[in-house]
N, C-alpha and C positions, 0 to 999 in steps of 0.2 A: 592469481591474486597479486596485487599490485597493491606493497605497502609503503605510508607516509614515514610510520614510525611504527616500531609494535604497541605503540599504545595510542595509537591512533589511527587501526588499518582500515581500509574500505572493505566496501562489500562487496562481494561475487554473487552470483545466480547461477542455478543448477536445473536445471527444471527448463472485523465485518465488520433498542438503540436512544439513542437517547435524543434526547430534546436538545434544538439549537436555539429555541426561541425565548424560554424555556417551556417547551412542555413534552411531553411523554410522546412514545411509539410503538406502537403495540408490536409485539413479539410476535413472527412467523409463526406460521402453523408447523407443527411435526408431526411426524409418524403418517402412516398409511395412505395415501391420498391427498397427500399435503402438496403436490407440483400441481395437481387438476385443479384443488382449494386454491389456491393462489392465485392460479390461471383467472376461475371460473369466480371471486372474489374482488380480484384486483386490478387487471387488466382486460383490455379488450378479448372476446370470445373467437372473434375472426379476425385477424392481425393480418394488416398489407402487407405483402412479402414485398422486399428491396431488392434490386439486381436479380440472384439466381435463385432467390429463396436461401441463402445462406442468412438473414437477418430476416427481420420484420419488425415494423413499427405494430406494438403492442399495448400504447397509450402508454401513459404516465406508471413511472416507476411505483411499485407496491413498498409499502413499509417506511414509507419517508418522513420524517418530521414535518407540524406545521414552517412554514414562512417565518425564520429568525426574527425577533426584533431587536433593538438598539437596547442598551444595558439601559437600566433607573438611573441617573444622574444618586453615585452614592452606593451602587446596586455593588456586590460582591460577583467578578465574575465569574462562569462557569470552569471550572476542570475538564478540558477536553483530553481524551487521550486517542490515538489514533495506531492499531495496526495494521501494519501491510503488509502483501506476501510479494515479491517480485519472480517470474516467472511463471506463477497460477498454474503449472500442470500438473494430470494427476498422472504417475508413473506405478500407477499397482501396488501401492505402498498405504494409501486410504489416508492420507492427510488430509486432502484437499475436503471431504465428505464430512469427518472429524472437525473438519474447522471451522464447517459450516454450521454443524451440531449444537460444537459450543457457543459459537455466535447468537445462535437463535434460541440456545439455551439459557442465556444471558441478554436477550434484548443488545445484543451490540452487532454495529456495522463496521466494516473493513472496508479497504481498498484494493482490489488483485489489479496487480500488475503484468497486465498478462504477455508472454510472448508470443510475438505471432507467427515464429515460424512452429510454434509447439501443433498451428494448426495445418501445417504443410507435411503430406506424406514425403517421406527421402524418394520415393521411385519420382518426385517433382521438384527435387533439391534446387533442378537446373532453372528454374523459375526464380529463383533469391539473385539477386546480382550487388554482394558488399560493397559498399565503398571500398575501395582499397584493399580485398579478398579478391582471390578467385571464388566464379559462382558455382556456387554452392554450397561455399565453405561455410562453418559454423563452430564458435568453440563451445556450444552448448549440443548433446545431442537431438537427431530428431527422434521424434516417438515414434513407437508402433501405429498402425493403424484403430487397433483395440486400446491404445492409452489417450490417441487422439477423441475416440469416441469417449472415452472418460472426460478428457476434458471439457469438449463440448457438454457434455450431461451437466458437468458441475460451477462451469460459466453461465450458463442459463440456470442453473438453479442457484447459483450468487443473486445475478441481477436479479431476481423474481423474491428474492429473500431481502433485498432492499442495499445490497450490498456496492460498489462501485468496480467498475473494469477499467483502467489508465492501462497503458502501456508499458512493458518493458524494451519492447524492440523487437530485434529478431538475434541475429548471431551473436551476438555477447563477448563481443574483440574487446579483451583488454590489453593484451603486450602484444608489441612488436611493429613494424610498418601498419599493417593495418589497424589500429587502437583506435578505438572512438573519439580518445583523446584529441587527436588530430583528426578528425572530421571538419568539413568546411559548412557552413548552414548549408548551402546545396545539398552536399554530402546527407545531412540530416534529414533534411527533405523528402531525397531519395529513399532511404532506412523509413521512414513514418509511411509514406508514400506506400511502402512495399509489405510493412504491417498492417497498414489497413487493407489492401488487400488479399493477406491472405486469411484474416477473422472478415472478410466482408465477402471470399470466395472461395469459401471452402467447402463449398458443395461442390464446383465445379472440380477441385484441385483433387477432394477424395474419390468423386464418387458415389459418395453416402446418401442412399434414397430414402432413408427408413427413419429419420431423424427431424426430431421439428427444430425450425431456424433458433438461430440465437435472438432471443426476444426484444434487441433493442437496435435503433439505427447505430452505426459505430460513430459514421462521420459527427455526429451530435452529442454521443455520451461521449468520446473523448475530449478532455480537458483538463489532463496531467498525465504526468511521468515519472520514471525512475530511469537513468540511464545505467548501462551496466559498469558495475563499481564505481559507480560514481562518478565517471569522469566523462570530461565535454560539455557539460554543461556550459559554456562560456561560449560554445560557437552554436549551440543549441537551441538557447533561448530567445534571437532573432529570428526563426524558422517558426519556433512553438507562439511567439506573440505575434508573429502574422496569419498563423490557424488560427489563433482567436483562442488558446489555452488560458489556462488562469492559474495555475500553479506549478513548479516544477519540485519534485523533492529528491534531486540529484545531488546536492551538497553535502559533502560530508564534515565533521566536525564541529558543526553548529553549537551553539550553544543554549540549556534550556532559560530562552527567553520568550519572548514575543517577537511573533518573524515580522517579516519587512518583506518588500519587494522590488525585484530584481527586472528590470524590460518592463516594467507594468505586470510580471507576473508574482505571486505570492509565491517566497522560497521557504520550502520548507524542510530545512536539512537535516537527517540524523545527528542524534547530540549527544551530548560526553555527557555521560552518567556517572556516579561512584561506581566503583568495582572493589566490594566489598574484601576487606585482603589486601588492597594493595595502596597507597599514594597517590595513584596515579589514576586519572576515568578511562572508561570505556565507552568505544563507539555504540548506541542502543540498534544494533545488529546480532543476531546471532551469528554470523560467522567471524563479526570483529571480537566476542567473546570467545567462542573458539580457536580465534588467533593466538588469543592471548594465554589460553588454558593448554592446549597439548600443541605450540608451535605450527598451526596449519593443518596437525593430521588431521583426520579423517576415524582414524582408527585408534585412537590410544588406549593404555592397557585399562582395562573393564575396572579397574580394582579404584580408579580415576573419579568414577562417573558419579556417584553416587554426592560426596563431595562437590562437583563441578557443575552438579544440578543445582545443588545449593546455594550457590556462590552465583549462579545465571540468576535464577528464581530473584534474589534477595537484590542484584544490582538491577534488576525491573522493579521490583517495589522500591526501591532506594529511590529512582528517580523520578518514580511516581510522589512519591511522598514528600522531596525535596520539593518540587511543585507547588503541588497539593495545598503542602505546608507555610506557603511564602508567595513567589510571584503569581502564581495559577498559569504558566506556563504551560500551554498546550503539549504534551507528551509523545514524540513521535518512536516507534517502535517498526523495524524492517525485520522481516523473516522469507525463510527459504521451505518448500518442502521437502527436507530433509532427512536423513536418518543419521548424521553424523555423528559421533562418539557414544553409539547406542539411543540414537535417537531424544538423549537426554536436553537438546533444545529445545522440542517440540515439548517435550514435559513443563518444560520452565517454560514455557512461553504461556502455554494452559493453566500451570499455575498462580502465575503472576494477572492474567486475564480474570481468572477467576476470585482471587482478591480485590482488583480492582473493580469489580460489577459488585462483590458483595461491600463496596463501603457502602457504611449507612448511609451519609449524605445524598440529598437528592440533587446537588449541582454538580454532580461525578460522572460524565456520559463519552459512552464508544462510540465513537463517530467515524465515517470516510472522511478521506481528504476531501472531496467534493463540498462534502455538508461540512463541515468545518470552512472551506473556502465561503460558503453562502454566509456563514455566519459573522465572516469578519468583514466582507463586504457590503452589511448592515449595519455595521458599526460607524457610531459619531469619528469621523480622525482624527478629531481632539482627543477620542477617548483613546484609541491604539495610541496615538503618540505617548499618552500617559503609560499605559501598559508597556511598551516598549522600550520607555525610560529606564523599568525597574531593573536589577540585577539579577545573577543566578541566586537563589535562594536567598534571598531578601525582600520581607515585608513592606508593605507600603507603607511610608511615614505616617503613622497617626490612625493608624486603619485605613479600612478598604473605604467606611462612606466617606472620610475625610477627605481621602487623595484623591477619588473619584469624582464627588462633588465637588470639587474646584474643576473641573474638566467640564 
């Protein structure tokens, strides 16, 4: 971990709806037979397999909103809020299952951030070549064989849930010679280059006969990222706008306002929250809250936690509400699957989720990065320019239809 400041540290890796136009999205199926419903409901019944059968094209994403339109000149805009998980594996721990649960229990969509060495057995290590690592090295570990097959179950039942797959990368260097920091776009290139292949072949890499492909082409759904703890972004984003990406949310310390874009891509940075208790915000990450609660551990004394659920829980509705309340600031929220100080972020993460799906208003919607990306790229630029003018929690002069209708 690799800090600014403690009250402004980045993120590390370890390891879902609402209307963009405005209208509704119907809620995933659950319980019993709900991956065959899906299938057999929403996408093609016989899907072209890609390369080795590790993907297939499966027709058009299930669960997705109509086609955004431009705001009503006047029009009050939406509340978007967006969670993402960076590294998407499941490690035997039932997060990744859980979180899809409450997603689809909530009509909300996310973004997994997936690593793609999470899809590389270690007996294949020797196939990763870091930039600036020796190959095979990695400062995240790899999974079993048995948590790799988890992950594959619960990446296809993302996508098929209406959910988004971006990228985390693969080894997750953040100190020393080899840091992403210092990465050259070449460098980057190679690192993307090396995670699409191992989510585009990891049938061949495993093995694995008995398993149906990931249900989407990769080359095509990717079009974002998270780097690891945020850094590099700056020689990153030459590499990702000549793929043809359209948003990166590598930055950290953003502020919640209306983002802008960086290369022709839309940035959209984790942002400073209140942090209830203290002066001073917090990065909307659960590990920068854990930073700042027990110095880095991992493990602090239990007697902690109950408290420090309280204080996560309350600085995610803080900055939702701050929002909400004033600019409508798009809300961007990063998480890990973890179990850190008794698993008490993954509480507060589900807590705060779940307030925010029961507000009453119906311009309050869980969105991916992706679907969020369509929707701003719908938008009049007269009218972002105006949105982007506003301040952290400050109302539009004169109200919403005043400030708008001039635009």
């Amino acid at each position: 971990m690799r800090a600014i400041s403690r009250r402004n540290l980045l993120g590390m890796g370890v390891g879902a709806a609402a209307a963009l136009g405005v209208a509704g999205c119907s809620s995933p199926d659950s319980g019993a037979g709900a991956d065959k419903a899906r299938v057999k409901n929403s996408v093609q019944a016989r899907p072209k397999l890609i390369g080795d059968g590790s993907t297939a094209n499966y027709g058009s994403q299930p669960h997705q909103p109509k086609a955004p339109e431009r705001l009503e000149p006047g029009q009050t805009p939406p509340q978007f809020v967006i969670f993402s998980w960076d590294g998407a594996g499941e490690v035997g721990n039932g997060l990744f299952p859980r979180f899809l649960k409450l997603a689809r229990d909530h009509g909300a969509a996310m973004t997994f951030f997936l690593s793609g060495l999470y899809l590389l057995p270690e007996s294949q290590k020797h196939l990763y070549e870091p930039p600036n690592n020796r190959r095979g090295a990695s400062d995240i570990g790899y999974l079993s064989d048995e948590h790799i097959r988890e992950t594959l179950k619960y990446v296809r039942e993302a996508w098929l849930d209406g959910h988004e797959i971006g990228t985390h990368f693969n080894g997750h260097f953040c100190t020393g010679a080899g840091t992403v920091k210092r990465w050259t776009p070449q460098q980057w290139q190679s690192e993307i280059d090396q995670a699409m292949d191992f989510v585009t072949k990891w049938r061949t890499n495993t093995g694995f006969t008995d398993l149906d492909p990931l249900p989407f082409d990769y080359r095509k759904e990717l079009v974002g990222s998270r780097t690891p703890c945020l850094l590099g972004q700056e020689n990153l984003l030459p590499t990702a706008k000549e793929l043809g990406w359209r948003y990166d949310a590598s930055a950290p310390g953003g502020l919640q306002m209306w983002p802008k874009k960086k290369m022709d891509l839309w940035d959209f940075p984790l942002q400073q929250i209140p942090f209830p208790g203290h002066s001073f915000e917090v990065l909307s990450m659960d590990y920068n809250i854990l930073a700042n609660q027990s110095k880095n551990s991992t493990k602090a004394p239990p007697v902690n936690y109950p408290g420090w659920r309280r204080q996560a829980t309350d600085a995610y509705i803080s900055g939702f509400r701050r929002a909400y309340e004033t600019n409508r600031a798009p809300f961007f929220i990063g998480n890990h699957f973890e179990e850190w100080n008794g698993g008490i972020y993954m509480d507060a993460v589900e807590d705060a989720l779940k307030h925010i799906a029961n507000e009453q208003s119906r311009d309050v919607h869980l969105v991916s990065f992706r679907q969020f990306t369509d929707w701003m790229d719908a938008q009049d630029p007269e009218v972002l320019r105006k949105l982007q003018e506003l301040p952290v929690g400050q109302q539009p002069a004169g109200g919403w239809k005043s400030y708008l209708s001039a635009a």
